[in-house]
Backbone as XML, in Angstrom:
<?xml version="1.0"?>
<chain id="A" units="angstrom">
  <residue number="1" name="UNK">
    <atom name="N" x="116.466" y="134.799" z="88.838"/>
    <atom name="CA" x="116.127" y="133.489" z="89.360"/>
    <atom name="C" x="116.523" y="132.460" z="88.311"/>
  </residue>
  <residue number="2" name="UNK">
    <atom name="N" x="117.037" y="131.507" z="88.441"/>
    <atom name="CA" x="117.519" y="130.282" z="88.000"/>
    <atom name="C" x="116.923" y="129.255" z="88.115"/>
  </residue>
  <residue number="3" name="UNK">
    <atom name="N" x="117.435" y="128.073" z="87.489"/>
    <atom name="CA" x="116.260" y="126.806" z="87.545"/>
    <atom name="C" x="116.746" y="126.036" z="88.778"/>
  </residue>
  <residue number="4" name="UNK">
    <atom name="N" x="117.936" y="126.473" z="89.177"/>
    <atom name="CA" x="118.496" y="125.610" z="90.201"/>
    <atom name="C" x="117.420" y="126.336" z="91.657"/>
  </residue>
  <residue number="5" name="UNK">
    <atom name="N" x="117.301" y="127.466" z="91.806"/>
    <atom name="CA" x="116.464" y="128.007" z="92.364"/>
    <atom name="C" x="115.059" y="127.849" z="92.793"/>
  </residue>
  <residue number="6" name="UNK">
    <atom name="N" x="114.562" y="127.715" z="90.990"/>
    <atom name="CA" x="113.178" y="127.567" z="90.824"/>
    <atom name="C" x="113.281" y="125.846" z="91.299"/>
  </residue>
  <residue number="7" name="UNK">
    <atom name="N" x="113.915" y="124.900" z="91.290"/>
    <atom name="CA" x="113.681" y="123.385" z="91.480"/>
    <atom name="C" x="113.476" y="123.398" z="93.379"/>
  </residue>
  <residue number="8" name="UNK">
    <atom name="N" x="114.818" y="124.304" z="93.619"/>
    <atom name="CA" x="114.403" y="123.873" z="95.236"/>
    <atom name="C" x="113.474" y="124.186" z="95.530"/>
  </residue>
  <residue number="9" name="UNK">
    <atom name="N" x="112.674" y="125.483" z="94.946"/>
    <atom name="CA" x="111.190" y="125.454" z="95.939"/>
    <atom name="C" x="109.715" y="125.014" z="94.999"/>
  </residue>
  <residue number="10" name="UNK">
    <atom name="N" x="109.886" y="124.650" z="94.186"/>
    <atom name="CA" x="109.174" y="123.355" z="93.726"/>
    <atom name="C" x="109.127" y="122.396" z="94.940"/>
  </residue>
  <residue number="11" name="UNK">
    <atom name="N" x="110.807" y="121.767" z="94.638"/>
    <atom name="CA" x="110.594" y="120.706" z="95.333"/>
    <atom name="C" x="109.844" y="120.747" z="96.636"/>
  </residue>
  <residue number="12" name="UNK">
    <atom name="N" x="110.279" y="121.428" z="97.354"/>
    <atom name="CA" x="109.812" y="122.227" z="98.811"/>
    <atom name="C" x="108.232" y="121.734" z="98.988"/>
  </residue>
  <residue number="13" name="UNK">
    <atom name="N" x="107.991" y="122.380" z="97.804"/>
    <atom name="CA" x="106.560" y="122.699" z="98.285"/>
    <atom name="C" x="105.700" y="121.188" z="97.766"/>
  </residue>
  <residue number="14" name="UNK">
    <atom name="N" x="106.305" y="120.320" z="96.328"/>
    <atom name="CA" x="105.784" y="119.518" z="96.359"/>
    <atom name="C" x="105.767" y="118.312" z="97.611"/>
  </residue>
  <residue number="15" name="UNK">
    <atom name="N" x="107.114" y="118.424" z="97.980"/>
    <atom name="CA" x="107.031" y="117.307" z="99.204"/>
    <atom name="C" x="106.582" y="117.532" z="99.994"/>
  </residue>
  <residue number="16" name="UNK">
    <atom name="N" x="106.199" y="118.879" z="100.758"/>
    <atom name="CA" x="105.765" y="118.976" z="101.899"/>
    <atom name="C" x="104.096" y="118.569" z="101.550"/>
  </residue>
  <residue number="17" name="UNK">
    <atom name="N" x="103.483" y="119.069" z="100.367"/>
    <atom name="CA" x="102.265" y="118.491" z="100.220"/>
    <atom name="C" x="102.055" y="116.866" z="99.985"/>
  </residue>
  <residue number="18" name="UNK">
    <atom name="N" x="103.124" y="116.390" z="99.451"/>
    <atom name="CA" x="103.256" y="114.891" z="99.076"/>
    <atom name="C" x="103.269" y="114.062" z="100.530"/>
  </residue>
  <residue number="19" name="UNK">
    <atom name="N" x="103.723" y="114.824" z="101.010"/>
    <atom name="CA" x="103.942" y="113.845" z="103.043"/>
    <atom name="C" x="102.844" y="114.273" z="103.377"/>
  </residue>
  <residue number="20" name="UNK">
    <atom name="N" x="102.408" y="115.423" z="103.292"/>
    <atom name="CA" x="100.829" y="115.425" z="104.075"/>
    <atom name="C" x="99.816" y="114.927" z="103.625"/>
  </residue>
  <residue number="21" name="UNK">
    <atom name="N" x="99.588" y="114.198" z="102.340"/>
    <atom name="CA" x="98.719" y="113.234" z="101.502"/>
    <atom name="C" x="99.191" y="111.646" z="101.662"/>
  </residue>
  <residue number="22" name="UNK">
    <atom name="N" x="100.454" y="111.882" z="101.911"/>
    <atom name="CA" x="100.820" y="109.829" z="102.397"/>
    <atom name="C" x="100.637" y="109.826" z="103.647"/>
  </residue>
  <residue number="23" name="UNK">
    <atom name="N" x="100.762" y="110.940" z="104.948"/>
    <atom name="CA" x="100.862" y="110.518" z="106.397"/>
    <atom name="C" x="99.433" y="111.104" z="107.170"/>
  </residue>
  <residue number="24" name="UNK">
    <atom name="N" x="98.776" y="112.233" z="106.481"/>
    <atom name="CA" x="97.663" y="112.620" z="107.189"/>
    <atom name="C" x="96.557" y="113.162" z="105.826"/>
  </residue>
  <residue number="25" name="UNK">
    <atom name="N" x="96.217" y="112.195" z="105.200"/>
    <atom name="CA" x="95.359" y="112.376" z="103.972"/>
    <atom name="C" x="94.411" y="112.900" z="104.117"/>
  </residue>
  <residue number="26" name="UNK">
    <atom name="N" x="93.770" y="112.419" z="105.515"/>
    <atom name="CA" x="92.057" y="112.879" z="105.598"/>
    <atom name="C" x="92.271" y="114.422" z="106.180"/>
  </residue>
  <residue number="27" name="UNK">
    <atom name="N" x="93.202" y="114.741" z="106.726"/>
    <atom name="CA" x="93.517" y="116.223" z="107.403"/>
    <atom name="C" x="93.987" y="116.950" z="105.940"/>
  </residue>
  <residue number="28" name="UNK">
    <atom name="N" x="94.488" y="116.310" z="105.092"/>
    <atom name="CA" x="95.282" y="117.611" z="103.876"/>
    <atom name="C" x="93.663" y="117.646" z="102.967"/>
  </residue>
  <residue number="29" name="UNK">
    <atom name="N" x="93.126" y="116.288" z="102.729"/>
    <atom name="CA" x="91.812" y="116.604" z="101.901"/>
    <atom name="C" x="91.125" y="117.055" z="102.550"/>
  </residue>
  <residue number="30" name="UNK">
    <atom name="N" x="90.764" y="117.292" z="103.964"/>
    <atom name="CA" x="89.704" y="118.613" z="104.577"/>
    <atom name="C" x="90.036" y="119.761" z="104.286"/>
  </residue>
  <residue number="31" name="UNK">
    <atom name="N" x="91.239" y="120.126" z="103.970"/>
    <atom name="CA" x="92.244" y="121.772" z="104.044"/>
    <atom name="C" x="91.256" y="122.102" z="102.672"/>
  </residue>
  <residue number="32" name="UNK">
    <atom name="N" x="91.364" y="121.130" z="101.690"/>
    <atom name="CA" x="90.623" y="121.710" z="100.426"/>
    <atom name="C" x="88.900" y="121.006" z="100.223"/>
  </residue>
  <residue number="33" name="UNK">
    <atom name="N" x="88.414" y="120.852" z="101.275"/>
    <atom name="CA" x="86.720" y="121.087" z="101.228"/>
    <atom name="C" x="86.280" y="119.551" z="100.690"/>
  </residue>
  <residue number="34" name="UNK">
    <atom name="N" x="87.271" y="118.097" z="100.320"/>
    <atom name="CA" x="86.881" y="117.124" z="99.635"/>
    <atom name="C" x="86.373" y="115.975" z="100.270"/>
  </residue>
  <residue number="35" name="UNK">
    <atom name="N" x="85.961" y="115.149" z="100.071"/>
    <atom name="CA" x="85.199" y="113.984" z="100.482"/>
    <atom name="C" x="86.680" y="113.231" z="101.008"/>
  </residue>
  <residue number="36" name="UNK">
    <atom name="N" x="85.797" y="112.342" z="101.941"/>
    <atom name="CA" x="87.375" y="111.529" z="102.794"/>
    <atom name="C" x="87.330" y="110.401" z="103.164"/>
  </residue>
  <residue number="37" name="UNK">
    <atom name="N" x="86.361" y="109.845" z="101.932"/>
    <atom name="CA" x="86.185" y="108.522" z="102.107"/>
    <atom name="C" x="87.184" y="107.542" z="102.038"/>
  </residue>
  <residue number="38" name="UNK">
    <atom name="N" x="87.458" y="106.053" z="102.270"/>
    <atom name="CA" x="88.103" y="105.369" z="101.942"/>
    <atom name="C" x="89.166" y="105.547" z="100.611"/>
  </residue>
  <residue number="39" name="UNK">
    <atom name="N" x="88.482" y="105.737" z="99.659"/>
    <atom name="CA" x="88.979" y="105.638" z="98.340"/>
    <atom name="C" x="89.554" y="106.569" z="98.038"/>
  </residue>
  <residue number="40" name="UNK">
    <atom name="N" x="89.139" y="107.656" z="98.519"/>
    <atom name="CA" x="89.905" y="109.007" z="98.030"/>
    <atom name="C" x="90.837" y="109.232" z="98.918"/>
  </residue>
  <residue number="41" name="UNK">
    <atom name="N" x="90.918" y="108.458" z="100.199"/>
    <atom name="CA" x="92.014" y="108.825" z="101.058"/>
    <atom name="C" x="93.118" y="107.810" z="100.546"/>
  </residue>
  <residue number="42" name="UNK">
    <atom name="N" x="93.008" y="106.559" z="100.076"/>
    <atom name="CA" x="94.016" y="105.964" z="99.456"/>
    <atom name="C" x="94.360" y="106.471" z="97.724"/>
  </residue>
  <residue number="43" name="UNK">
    <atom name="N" x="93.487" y="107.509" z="97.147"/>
    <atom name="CA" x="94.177" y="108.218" z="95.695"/>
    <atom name="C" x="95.215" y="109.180" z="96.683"/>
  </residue>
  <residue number="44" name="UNK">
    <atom name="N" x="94.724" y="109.367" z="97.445"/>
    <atom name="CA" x="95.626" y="110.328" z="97.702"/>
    <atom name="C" x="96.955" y="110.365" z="98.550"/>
  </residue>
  <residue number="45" name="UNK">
    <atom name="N" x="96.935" y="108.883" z="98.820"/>
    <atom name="CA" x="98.234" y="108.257" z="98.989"/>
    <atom name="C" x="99.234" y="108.345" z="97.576"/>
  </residue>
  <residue number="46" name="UNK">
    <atom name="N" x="98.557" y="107.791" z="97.351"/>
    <atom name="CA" x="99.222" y="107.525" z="95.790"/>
    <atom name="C" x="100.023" y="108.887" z="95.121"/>
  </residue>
  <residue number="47" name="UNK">
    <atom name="N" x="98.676" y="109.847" z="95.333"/>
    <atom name="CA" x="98.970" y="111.587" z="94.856"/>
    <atom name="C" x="100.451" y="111.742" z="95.813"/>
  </residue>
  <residue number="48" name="UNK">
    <atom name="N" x="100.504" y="111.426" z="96.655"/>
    <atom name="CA" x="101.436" y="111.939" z="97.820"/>
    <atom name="C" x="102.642" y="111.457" z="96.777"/>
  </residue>
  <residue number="49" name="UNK">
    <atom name="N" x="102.513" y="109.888" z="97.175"/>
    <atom name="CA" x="104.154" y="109.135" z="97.225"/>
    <atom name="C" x="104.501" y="109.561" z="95.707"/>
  </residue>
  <residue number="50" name="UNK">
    <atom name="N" x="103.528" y="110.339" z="94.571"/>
    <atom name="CA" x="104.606" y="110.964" z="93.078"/>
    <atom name="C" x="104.619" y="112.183" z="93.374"/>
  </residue>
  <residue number="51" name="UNK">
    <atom name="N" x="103.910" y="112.609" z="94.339"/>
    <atom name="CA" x="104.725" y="114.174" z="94.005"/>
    <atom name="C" x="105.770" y="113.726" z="95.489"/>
  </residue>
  <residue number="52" name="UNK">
    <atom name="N" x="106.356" y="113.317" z="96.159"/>
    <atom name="CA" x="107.288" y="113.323" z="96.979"/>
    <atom name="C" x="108.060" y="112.654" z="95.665"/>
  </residue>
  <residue number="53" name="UNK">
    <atom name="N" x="108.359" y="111.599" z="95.246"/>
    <atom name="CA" x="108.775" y="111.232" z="94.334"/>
    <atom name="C" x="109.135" y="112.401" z="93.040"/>
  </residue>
  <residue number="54" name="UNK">
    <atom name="N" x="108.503" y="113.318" z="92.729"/>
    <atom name="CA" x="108.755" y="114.250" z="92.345"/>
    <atom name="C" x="109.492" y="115.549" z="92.633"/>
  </residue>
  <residue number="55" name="UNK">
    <atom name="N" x="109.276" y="115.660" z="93.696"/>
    <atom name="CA" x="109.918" y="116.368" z="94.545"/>
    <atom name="C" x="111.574" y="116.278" z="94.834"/>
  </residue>
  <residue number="56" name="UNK">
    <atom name="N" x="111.933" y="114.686" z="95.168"/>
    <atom name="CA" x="113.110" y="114.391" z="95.180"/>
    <atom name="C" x="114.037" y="114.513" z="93.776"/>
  </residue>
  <residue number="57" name="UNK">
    <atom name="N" x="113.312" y="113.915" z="92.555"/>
    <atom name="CA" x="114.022" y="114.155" z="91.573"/>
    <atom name="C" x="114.197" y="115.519" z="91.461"/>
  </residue>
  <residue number="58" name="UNK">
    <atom name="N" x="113.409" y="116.418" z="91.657"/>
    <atom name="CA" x="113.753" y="118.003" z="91.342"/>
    <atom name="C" x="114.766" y="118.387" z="92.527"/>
  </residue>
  <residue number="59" name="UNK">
    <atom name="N" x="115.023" y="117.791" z="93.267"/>
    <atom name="CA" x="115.790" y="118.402" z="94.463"/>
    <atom name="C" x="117.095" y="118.068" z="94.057"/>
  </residue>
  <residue number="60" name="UNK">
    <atom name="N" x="117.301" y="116.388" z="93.344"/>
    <atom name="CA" x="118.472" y="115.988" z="92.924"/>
    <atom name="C" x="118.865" y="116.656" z="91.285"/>
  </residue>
  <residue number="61" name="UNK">
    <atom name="N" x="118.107" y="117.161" z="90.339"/>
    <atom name="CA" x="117.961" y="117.602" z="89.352"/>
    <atom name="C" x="118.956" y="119.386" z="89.586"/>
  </residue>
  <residue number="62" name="UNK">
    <atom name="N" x="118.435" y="119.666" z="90.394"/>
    <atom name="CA" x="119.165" y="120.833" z="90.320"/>
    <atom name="C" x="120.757" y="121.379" z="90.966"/>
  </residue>
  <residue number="63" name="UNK">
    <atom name="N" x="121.148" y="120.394" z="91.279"/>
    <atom name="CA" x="122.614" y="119.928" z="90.945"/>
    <atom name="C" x="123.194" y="119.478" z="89.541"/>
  </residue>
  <residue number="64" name="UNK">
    <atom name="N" x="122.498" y="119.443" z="88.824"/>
    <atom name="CA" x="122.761" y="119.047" z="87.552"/>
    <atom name="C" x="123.471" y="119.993" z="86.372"/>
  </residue>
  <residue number="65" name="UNK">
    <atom name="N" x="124.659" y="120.037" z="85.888"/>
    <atom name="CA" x="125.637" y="120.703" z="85.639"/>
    <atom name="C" x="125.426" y="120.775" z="84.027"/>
  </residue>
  <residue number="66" name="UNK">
    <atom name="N" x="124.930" y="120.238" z="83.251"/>
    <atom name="CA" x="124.547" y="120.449" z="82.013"/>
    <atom name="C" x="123.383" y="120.750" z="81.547"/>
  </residue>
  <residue number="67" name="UNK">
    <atom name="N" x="123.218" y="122.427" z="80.949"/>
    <atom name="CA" x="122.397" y="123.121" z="80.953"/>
    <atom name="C" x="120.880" y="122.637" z="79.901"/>
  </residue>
  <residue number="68" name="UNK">
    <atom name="N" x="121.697" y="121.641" z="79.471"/>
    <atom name="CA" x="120.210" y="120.973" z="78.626"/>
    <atom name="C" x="119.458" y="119.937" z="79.384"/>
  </residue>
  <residue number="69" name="UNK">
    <atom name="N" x="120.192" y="119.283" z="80.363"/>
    <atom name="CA" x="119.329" y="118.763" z="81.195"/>
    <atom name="C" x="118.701" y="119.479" z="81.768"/>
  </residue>
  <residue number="70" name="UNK">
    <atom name="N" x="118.980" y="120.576" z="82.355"/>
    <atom name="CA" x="117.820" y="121.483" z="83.285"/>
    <atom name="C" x="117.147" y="122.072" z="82.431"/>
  </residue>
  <residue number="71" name="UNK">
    <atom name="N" x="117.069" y="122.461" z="81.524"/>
    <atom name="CA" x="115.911" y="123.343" z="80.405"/>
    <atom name="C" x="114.838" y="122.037" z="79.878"/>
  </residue>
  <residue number="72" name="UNK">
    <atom name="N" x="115.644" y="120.545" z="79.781"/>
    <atom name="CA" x="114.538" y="119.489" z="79.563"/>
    <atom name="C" x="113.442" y="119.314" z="80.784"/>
  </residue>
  <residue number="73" name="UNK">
    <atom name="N" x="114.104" y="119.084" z="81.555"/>
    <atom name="CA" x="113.522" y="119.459" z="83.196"/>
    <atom name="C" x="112.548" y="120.595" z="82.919"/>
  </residue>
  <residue number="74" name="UNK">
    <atom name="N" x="112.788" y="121.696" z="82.974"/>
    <atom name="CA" x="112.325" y="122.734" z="82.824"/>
    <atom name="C" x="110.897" y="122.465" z="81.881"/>
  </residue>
  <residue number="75" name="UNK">
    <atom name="N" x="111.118" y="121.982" z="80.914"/>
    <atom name="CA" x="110.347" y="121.933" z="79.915"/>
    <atom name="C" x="109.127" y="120.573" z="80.415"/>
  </residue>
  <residue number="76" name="UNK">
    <atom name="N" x="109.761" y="119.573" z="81.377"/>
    <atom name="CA" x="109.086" y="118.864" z="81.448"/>
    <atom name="C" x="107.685" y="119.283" z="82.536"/>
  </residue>
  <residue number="77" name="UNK">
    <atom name="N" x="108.183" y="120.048" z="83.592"/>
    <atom name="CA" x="107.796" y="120.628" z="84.621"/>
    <atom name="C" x="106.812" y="121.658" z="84.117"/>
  </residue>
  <residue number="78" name="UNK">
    <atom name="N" x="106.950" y="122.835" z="83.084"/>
    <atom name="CA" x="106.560" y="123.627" z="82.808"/>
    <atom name="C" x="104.781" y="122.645" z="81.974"/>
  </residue>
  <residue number="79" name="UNK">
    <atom name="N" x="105.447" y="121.523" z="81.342"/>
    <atom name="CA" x="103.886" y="120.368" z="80.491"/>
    <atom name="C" x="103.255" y="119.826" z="82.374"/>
  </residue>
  <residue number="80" name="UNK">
    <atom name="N" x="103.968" y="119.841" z="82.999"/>
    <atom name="CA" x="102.740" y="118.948" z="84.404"/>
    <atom name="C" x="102.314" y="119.819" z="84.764"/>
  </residue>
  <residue number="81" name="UNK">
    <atom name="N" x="102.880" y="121.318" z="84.936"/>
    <atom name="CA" x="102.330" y="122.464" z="85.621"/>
    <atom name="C" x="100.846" y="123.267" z="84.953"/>
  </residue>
  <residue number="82" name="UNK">
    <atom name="N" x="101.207" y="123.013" z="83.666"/>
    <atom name="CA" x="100.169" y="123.339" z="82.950"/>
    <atom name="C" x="99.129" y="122.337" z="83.094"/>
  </residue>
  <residue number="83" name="UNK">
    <atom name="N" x="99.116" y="120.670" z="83.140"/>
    <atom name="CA" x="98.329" y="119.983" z="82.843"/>
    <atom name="C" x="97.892" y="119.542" z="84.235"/>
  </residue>
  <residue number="84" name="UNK">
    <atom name="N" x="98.735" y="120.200" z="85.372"/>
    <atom name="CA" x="98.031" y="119.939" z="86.639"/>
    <atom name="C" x="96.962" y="120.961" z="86.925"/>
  </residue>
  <residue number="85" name="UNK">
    <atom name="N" x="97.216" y="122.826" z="86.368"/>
    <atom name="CA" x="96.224" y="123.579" z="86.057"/>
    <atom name="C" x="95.007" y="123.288" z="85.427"/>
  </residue>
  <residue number="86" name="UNK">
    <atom name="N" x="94.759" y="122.514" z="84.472"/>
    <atom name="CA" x="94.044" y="122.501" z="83.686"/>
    <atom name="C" x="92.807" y="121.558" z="84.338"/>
  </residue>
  <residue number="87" name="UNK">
    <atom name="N" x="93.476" y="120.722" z="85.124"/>
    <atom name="CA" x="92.883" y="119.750" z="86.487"/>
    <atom name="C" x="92.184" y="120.217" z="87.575"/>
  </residue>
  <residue number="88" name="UNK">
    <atom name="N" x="93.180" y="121.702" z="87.896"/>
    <atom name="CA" x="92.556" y="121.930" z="88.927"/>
    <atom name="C" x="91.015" y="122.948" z="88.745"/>
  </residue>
  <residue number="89" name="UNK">
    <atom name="N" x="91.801" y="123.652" z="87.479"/>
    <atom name="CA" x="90.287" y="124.308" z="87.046"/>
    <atom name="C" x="89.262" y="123.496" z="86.989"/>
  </residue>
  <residue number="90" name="UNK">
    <atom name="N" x="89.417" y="122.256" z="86.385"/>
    <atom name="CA" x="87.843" y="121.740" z="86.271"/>
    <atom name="C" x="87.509" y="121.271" z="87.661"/>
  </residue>
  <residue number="91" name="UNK">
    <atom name="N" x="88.529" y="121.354" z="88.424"/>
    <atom name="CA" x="88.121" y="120.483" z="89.952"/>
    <atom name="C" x="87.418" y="121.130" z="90.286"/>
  </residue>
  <residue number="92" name="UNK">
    <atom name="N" x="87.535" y="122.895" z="90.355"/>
    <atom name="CA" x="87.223" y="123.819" z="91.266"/>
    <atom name="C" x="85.991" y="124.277" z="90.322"/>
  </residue>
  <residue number="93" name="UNK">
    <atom name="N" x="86.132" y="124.928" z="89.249"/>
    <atom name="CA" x="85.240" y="125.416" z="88.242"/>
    <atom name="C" x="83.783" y="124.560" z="88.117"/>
  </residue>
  <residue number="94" name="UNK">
    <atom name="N" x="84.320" y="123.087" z="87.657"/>
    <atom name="CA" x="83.081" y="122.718" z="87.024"/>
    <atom name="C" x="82.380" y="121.674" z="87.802"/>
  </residue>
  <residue number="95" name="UNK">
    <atom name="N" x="83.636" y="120.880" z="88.492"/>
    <atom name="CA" x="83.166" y="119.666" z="89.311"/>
    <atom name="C" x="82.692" y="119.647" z="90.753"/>
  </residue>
  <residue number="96" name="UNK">
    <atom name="N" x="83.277" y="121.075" z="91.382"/>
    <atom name="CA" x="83.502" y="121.167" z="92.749"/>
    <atom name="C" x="83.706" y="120.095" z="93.373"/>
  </residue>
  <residue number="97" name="UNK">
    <atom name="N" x="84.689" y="120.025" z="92.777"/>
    <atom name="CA" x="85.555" y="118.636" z="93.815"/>
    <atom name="C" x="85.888" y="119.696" z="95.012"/>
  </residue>
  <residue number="98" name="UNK">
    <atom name="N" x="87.077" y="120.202" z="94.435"/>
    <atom name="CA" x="87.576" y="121.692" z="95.393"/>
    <atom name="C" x="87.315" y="122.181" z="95.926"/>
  </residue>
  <residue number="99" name="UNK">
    <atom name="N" x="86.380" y="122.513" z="96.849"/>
    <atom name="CA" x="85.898" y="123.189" z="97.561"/>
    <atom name="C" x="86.294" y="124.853" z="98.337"/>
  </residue>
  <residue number="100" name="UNK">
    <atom name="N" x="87.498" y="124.462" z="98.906"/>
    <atom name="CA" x="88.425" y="125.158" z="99.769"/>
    <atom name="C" x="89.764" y="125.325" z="99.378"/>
  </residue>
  <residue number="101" name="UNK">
    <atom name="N" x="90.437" y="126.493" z="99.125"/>
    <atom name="CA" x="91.411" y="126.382" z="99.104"/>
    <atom name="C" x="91.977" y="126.566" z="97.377"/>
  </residue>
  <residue number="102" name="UNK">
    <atom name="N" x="90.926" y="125.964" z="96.342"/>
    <atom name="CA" x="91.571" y="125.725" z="95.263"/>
    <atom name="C" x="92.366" y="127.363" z="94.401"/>
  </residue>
  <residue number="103" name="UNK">
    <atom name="N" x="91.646" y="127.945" z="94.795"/>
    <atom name="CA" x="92.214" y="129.616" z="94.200"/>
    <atom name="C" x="93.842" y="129.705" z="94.857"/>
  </residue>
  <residue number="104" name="UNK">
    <atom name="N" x="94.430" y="129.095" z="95.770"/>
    <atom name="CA" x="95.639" y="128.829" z="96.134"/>
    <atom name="C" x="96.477" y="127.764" z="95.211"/>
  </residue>
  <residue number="105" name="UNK">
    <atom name="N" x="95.623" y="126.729" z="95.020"/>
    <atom name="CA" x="96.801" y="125.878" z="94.518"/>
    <atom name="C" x="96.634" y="126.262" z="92.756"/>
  </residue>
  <residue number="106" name="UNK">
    <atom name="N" x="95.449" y="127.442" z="92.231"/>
    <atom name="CA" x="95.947" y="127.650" z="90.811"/>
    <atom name="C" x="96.946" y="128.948" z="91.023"/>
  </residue>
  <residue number="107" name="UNK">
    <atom name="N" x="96.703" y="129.474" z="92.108"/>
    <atom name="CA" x="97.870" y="131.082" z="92.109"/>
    <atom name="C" x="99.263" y="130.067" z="92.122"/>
  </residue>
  <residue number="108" name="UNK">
    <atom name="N" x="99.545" y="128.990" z="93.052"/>
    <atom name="CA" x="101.046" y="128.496" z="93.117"/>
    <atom name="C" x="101.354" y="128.134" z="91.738"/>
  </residue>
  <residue number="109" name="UNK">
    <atom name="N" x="100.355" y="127.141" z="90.906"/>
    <atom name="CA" x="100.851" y="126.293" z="90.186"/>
    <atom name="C" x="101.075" y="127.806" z="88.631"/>
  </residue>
  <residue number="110" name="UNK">
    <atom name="N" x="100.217" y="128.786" z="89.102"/>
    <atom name="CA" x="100.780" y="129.782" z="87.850"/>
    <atom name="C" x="102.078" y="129.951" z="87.631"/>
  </residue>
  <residue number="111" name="UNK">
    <atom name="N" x="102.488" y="130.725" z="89.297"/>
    <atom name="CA" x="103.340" y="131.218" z="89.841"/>
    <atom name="C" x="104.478" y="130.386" z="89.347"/>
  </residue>
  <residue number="112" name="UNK">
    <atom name="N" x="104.028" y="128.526" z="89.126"/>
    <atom name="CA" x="105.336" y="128.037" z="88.862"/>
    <atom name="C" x="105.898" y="127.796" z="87.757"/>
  </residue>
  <residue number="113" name="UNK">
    <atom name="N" x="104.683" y="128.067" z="87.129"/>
    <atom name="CA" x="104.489" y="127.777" z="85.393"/>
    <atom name="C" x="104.930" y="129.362" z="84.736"/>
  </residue>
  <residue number="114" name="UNK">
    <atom name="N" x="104.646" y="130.444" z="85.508"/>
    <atom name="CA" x="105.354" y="131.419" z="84.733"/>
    <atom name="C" x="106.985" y="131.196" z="85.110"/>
  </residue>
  <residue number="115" name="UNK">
    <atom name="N" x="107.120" y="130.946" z="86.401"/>
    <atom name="CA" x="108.617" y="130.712" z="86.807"/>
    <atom name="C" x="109.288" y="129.874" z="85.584"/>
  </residue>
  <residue number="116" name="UNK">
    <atom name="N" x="108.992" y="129.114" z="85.214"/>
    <atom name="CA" x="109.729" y="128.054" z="84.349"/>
    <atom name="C" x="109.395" y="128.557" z="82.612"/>
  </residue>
  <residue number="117" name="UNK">
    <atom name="N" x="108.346" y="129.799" z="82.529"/>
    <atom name="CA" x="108.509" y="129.999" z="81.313"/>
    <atom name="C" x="110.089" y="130.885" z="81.281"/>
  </residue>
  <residue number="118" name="UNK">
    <atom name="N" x="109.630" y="131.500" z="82.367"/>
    <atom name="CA" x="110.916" y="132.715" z="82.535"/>
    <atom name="C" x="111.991" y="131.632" z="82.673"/>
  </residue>
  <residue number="119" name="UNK">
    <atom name="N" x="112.281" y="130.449" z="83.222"/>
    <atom name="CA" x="113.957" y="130.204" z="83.202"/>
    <atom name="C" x="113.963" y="129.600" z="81.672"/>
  </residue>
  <residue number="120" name="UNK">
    <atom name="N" x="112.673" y="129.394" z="80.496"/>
    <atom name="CA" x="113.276" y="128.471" z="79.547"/>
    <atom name="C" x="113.039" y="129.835" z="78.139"/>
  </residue>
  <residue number="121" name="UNK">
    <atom name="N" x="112.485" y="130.336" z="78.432"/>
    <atom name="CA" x="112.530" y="131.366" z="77.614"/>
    <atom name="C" x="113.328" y="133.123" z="77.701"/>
  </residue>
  <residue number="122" name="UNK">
    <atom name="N" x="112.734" y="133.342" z="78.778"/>
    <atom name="CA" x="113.092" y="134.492" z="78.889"/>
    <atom name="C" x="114.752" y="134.929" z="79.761"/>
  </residue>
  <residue number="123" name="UNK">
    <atom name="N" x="114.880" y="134.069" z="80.198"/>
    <atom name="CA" x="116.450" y="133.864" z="81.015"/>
    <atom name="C" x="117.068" y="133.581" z="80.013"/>
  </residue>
  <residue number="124" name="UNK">
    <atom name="N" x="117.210" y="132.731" z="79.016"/>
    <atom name="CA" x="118.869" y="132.831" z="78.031"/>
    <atom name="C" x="119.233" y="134.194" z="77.110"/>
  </residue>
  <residue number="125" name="UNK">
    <atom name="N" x="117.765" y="134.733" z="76.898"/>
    <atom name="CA" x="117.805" y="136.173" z="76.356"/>
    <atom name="C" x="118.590" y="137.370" z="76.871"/>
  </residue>
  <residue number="126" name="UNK">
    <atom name="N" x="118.247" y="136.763" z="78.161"/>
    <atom name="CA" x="118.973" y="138.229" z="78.839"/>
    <atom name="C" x="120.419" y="138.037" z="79.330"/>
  </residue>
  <residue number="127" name="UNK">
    <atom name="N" x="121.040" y="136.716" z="78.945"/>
    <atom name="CA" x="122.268" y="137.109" z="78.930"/>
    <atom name="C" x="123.417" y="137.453" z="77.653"/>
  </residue>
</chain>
């Protein structure tokens, strides 16, 4: 697996969650057990339009033909993935924000964070 690989389904998955937080907020924050008040349905506009925003740069990123741009990428992705983990644990763990669902979005965000250790570490080794 490659980073050009690992970006499209990043991206994938961030946008499809990023459109369902800008177009149906109060339906994506029920999926995970959270309050749906006013305020949190407009954070979570916000949440939407950067990870769609995120999403696109990684979609356009992995066309990118010089291998230090994608390992910076890589590297940058691999610091949000971790520091979006570290978020979600306390969401779910300590705050119960989370309610529903959160044991999914720490299995993905592992899943993506080991992915990107493997394209920045362990992939130039093995060739």
């Amino acid at each position: 697996m490659g980073s050009k690989l690992l970006f499209i389904l990043n991206a994938v998955v961030v946008i499809v969650l990023g459109a369902a937080l800008m177009f149906v907020p109060a339906t994506a924050l029920a999926q995970f057990g959270t309050e749906t008040r006013v305020p949190e349905l407009h954070m979570a506009r916000f949440l939407g339009a950067a990870l769609v925003t995120l999403g696109l740069l990684l979609w356009f990123a992995k066309d990118a033909s010089d291998p230090g741009v994608q390992k910076n990428m890589a590297f940058a992705m691999l610091g949000g993935t971790v520091l979006a983990l570290i978020v979600t644990i306390i969401g779910v763990a300590f705050d119960g924000i989370i309610r529903n669902f959160g044991w999914l979005v720490i299995v993905i965000e592992v899943v993506f964070g080991l992915g990107y250790v493997f394209v920045i570490f362990l992939q130039p080794r093995m060739k």
